[in-house]
Kinemage of the C-alpha trace (Angstrom):
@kinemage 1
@onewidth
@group {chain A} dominant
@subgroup {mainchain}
@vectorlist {calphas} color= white
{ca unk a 1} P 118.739 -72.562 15.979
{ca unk a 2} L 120.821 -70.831 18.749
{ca unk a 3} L 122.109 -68.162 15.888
{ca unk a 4} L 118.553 -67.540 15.069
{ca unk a 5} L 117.472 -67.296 18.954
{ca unk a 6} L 120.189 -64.609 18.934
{ca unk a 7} L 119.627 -62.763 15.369
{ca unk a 8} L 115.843 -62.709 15.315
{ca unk a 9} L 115.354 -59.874 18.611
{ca unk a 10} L 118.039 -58.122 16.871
{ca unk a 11} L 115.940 -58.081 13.728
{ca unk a 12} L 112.342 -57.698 15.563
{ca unk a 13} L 113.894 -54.462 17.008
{ca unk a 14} L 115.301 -53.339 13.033
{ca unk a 15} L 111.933 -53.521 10.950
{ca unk a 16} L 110.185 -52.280 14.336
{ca unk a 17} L 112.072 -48.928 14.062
{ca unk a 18} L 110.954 -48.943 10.221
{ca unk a 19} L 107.221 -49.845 11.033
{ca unk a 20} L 106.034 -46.183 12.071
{ca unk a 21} L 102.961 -46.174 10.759
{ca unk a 22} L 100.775 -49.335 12.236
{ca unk a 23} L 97.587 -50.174 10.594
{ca unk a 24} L 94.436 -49.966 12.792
{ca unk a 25} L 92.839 -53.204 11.006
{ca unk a 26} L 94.934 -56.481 9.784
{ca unk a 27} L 92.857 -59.148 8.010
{ca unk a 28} L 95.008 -62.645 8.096
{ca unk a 29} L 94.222 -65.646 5.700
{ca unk a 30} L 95.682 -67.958 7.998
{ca unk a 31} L 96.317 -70.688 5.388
{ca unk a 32} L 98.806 -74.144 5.630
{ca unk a 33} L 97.734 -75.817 8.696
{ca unk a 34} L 97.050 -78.777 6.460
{ca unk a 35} L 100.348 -78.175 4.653
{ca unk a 36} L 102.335 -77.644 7.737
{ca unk a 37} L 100.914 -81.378 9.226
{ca unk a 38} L 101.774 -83.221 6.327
{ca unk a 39} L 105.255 -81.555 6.251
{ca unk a 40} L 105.667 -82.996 10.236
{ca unk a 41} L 103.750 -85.837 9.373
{ca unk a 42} L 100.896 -84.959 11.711
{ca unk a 43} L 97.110 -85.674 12.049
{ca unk a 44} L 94.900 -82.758 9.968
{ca unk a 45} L 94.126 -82.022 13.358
{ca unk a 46} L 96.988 -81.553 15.282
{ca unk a 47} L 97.417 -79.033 12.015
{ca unk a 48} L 94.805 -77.067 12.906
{ca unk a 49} L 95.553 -77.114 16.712
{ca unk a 50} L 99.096 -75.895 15.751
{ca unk a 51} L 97.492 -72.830 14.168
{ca unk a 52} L 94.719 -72.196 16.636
{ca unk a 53} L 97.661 -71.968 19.157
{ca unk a 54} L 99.639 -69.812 16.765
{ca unk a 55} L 96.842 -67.201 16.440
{ca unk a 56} L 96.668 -66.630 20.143
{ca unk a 57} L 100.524 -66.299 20.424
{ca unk a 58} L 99.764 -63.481 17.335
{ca unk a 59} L 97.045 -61.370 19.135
{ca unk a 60} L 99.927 -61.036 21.740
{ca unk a 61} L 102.520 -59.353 19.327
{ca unk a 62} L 99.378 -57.640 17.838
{ca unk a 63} L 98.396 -55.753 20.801
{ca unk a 64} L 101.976 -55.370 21.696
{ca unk a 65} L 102.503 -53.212 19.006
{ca unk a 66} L 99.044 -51.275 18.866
{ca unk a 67} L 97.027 -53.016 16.601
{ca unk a 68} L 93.220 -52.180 17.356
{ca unk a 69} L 91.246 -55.043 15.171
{ca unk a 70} L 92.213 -58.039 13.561
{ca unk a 71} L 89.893 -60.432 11.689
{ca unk a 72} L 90.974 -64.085 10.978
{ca unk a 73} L 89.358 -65.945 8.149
{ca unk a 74} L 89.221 -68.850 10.154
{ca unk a 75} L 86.461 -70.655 7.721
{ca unk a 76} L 85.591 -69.803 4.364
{ca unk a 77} L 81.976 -70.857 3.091
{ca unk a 78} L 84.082 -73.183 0.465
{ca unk a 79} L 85.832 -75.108 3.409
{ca unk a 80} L 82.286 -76.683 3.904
{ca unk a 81} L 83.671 -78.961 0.785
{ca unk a 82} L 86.156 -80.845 2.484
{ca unk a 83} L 86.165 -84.208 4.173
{ca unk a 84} L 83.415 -84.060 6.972
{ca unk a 85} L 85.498 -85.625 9.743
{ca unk a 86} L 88.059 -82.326 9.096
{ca unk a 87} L 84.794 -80.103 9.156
{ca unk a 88} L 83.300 -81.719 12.377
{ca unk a 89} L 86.959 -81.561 14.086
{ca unk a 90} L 86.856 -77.651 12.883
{ca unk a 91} L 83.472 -76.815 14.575
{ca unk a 92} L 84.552 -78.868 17.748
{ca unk a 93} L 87.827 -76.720 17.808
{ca unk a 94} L 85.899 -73.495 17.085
{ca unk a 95} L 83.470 -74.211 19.757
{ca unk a 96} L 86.290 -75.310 22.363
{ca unk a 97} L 87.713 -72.000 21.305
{ca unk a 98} L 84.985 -69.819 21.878
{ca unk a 99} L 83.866 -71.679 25.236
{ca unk a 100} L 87.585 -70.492 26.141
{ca unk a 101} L 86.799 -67.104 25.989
{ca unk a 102} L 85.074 -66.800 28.732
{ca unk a 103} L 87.630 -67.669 30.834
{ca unk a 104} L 90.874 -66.472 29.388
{ca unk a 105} L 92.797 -64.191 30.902
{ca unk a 106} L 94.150 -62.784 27.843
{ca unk a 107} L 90.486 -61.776 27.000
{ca unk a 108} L 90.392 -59.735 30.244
{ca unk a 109} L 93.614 -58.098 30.402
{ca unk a 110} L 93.695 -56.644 27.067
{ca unk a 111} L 89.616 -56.139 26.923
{ca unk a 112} L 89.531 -58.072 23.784
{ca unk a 113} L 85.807 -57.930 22.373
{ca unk a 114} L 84.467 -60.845 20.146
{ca unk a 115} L 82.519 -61.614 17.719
{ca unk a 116} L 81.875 -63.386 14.355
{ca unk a 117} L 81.121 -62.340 11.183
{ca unk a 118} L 79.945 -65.154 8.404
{ca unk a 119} L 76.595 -66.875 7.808
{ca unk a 120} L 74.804 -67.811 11.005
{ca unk a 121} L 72.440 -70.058 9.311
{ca unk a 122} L 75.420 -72.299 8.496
{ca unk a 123} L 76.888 -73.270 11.740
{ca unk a 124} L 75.699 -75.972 13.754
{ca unk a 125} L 73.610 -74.870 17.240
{ca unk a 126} L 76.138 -75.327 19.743
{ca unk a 127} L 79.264 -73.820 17.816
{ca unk a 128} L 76.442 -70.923 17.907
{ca unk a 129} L 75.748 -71.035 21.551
{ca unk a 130} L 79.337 -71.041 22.213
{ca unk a 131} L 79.910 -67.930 19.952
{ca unk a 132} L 76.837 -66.037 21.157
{ca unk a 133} L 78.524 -66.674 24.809
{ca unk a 134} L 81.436 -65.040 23.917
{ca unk a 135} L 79.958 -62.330 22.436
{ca unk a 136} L 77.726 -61.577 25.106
{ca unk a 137} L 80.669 -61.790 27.468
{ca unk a 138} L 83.051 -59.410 25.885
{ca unk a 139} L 80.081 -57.034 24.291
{ca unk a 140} L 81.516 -53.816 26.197
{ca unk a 141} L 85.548 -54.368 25.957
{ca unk a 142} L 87.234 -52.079 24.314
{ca unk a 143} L 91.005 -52.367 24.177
{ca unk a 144} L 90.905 -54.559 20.818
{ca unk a 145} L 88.360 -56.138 18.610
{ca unk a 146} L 88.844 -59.700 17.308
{ca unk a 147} L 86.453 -60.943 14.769
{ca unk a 148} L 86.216 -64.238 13.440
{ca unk a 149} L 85.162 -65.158 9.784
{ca unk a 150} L 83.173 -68.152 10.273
{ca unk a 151} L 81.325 -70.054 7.005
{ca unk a 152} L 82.352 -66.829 5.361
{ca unk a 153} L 82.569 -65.687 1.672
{ca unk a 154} L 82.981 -62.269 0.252
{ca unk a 155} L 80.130 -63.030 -2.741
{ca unk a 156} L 77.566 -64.777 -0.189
{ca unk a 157} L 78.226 -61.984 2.573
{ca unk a 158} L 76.693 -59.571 -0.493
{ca unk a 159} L 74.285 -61.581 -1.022
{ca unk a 160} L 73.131 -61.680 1.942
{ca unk a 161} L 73.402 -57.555 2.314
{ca unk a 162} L 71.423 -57.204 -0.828
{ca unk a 163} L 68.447 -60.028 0.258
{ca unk a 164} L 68.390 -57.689 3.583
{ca unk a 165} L 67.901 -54.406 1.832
{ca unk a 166} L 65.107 -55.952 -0.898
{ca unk a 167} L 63.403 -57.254 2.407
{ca unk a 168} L 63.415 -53.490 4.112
{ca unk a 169} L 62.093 -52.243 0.867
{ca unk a 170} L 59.253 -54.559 0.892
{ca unk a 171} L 58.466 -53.582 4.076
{ca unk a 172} L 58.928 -49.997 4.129
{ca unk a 173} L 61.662 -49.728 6.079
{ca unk a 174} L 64.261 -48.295 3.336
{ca unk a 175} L 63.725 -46.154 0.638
{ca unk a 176} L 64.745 -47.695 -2.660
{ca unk a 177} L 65.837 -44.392 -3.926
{ca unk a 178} L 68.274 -43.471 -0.895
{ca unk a 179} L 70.080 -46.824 -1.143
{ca unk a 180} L 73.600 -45.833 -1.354
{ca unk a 181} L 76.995 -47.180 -0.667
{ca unk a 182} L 76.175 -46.669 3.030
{ca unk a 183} L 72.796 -48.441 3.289
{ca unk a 184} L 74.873 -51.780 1.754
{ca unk a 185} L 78.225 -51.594 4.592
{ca unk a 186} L 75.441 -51.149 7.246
{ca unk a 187} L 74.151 -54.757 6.149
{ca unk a 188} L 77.212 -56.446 5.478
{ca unk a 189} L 78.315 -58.695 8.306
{ca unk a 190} L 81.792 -57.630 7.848
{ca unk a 191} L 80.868 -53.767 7.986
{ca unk a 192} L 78.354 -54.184 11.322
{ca unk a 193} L 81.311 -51.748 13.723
{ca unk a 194} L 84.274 -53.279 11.887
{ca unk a 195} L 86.400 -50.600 10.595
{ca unk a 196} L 88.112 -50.771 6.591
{ca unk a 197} L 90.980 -53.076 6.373
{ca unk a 198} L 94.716 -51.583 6.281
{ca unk a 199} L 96.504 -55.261 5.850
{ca unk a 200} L 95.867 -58.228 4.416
{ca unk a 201} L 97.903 -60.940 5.448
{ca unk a 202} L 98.522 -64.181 3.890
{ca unk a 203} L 100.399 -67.324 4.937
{ca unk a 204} L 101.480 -70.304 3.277
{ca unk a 205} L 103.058 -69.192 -0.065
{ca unk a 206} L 99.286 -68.093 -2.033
{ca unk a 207} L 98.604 -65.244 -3.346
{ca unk a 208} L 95.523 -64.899 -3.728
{ca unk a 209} L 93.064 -62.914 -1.176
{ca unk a 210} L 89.852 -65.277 -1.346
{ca unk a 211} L 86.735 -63.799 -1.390
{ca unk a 212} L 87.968 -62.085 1.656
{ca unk a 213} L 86.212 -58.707 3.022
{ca unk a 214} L 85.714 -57.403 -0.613
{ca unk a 215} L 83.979 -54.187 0.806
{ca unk a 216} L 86.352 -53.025 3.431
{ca unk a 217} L 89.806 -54.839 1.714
{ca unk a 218} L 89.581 -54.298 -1.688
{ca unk a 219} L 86.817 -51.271 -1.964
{ca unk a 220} L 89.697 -49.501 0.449
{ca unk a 221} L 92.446 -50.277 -1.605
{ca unk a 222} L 94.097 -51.992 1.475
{ca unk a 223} L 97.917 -53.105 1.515
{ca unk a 224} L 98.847 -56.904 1.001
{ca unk a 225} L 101.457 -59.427 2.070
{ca unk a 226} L 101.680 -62.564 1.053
{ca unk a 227} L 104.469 -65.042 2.847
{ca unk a 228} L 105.519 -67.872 2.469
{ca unk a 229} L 105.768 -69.725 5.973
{ca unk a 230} L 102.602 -71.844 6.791
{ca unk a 231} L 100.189 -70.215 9.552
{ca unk a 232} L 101.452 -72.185 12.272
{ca unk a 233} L 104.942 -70.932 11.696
{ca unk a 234} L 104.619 -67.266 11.619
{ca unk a 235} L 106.961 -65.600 13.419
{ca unk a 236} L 106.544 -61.810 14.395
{ca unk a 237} L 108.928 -60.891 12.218
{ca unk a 238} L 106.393 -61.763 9.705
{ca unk a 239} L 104.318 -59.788 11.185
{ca unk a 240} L 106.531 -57.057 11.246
{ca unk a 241} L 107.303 -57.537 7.424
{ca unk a 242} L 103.677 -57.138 6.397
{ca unk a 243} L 103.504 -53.768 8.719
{ca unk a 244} L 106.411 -52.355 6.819
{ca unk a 245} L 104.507 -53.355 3.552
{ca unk a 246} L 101.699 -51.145 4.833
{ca unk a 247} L 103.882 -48.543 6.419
{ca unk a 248} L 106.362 -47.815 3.295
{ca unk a 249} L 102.215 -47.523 1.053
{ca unk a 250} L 101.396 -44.826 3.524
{ca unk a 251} L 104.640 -42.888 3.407
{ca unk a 252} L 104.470 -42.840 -0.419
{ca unk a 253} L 100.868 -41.432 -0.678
{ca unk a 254} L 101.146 -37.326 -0.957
């Protein structure tokens, strides 16, 4: 441990000379809370608390080195599968999160707006008034954008695009024959003044993306990482390994 304490700055600093290109937007699949509790032999829930503290530790080193957005897939719309005590202990730590906001310093000194993307009609009402709170509160920052991907899923966030553009046509609102690529990103929830994604991000040793932000990840041919430490035990170094990832993609391109 104390040869790491002294390596790791000395490494931080290396890959931070070779990151000089920093993506604008990182998506992170925070995955292996679960995996990093049963490893310690902790409750699900101290699992999840591990990682909720772990992602505010990350906006720090994310700001620190220029990031503008981040979005966290923080709850997928197949996580509603799993045992209901884990999903009721989720919402209560999303809403305790959210509630947070309001208050946290962090959230003023780096003007860090909020806001959720994912299906409303899915979340229970007082996870909603806490996340409409925080929305309202931090509506004009500017200095970074952090959305959250609540009961989220690439397929269903279509979906629900294409059920709001059949509902414009049948009232008049859109023209069928000037739907283009543009009329769908303006009803995605992930599209509504979130930029394309640069980075993906993915803890806890799967590689897979998930149904994540198909429009802005994969229809912008975005860069990926996959790693193997668990979401609470990303280090920035990590962090700094998926930037170099991105940055060596943008050096190649002519």
């Amino acid at each position: 441990m104390i040869f790491r304490n002294l390596i790791d700055p000395l490494y931080e600093r290396y890959l931070r000379v070779q990151c000089r290109h920093v993506p604008n937007h990182i998506a992170i699949i925070q995955d292996g809370n679960r995996r990093y509790a049963r490893l310690f032999g902790m409750d699900t829930a101290d699992g999840h608390r591990a990682g909720a503290d772990k992602t505010e530790e990350m906006l720090d080193w994310a700001h620190d080195l220029g990031v503008r957005h981040i979005t966290l897939y923080t709850f997928s719309t197949e996580n509603f599968s799993r045992d209901k005590n884990e999903v009721d202990h989720l919402f209560v730590l999303f809403r305790e999160k959210f509630r947070s906001i309001l208050t946290d310093e962090r959230v003023k000194k780096y003007k860090i707006r909020v806001q959720m993307v994912g299906d409303r009609s899915r979340l229970p009402a007082d996870l909603l008034e806490a996340i409409d709170a925080a929305e309202s509160a931090t509506r004009d920052h500017t200095g970074f954008c952090l959305n959250i991907a609540l009961a989220y899923g690439g397929r269903n966030e279509i979906v629900l695009a294409a059920k709001e553009i059949l509902s414009g046509v049948a009232k008049g609102t859109i023209d069928p024959a000037a739907i283009d690529a543009g009329t769908v990103a303006r009803h995605l929830h992930g599209s509504r003044g979130i930029p394309p994604v640069d980075l993906i991000i993915r803890t806890g040793n799967d590689c897979r993306t998930s149904n994540f932000l198909p429009w802005l990840a994969s229809g912008h041919e975005s860069a990926v990482y996959f790693c193997a430490p668990y979401w609470p035990l990303f280090r920035k170094i990590d962090l700094l390994r998926a930037i170099r990832i991105y940055d060596q993609r943008v050096s190649s391109q002519p």
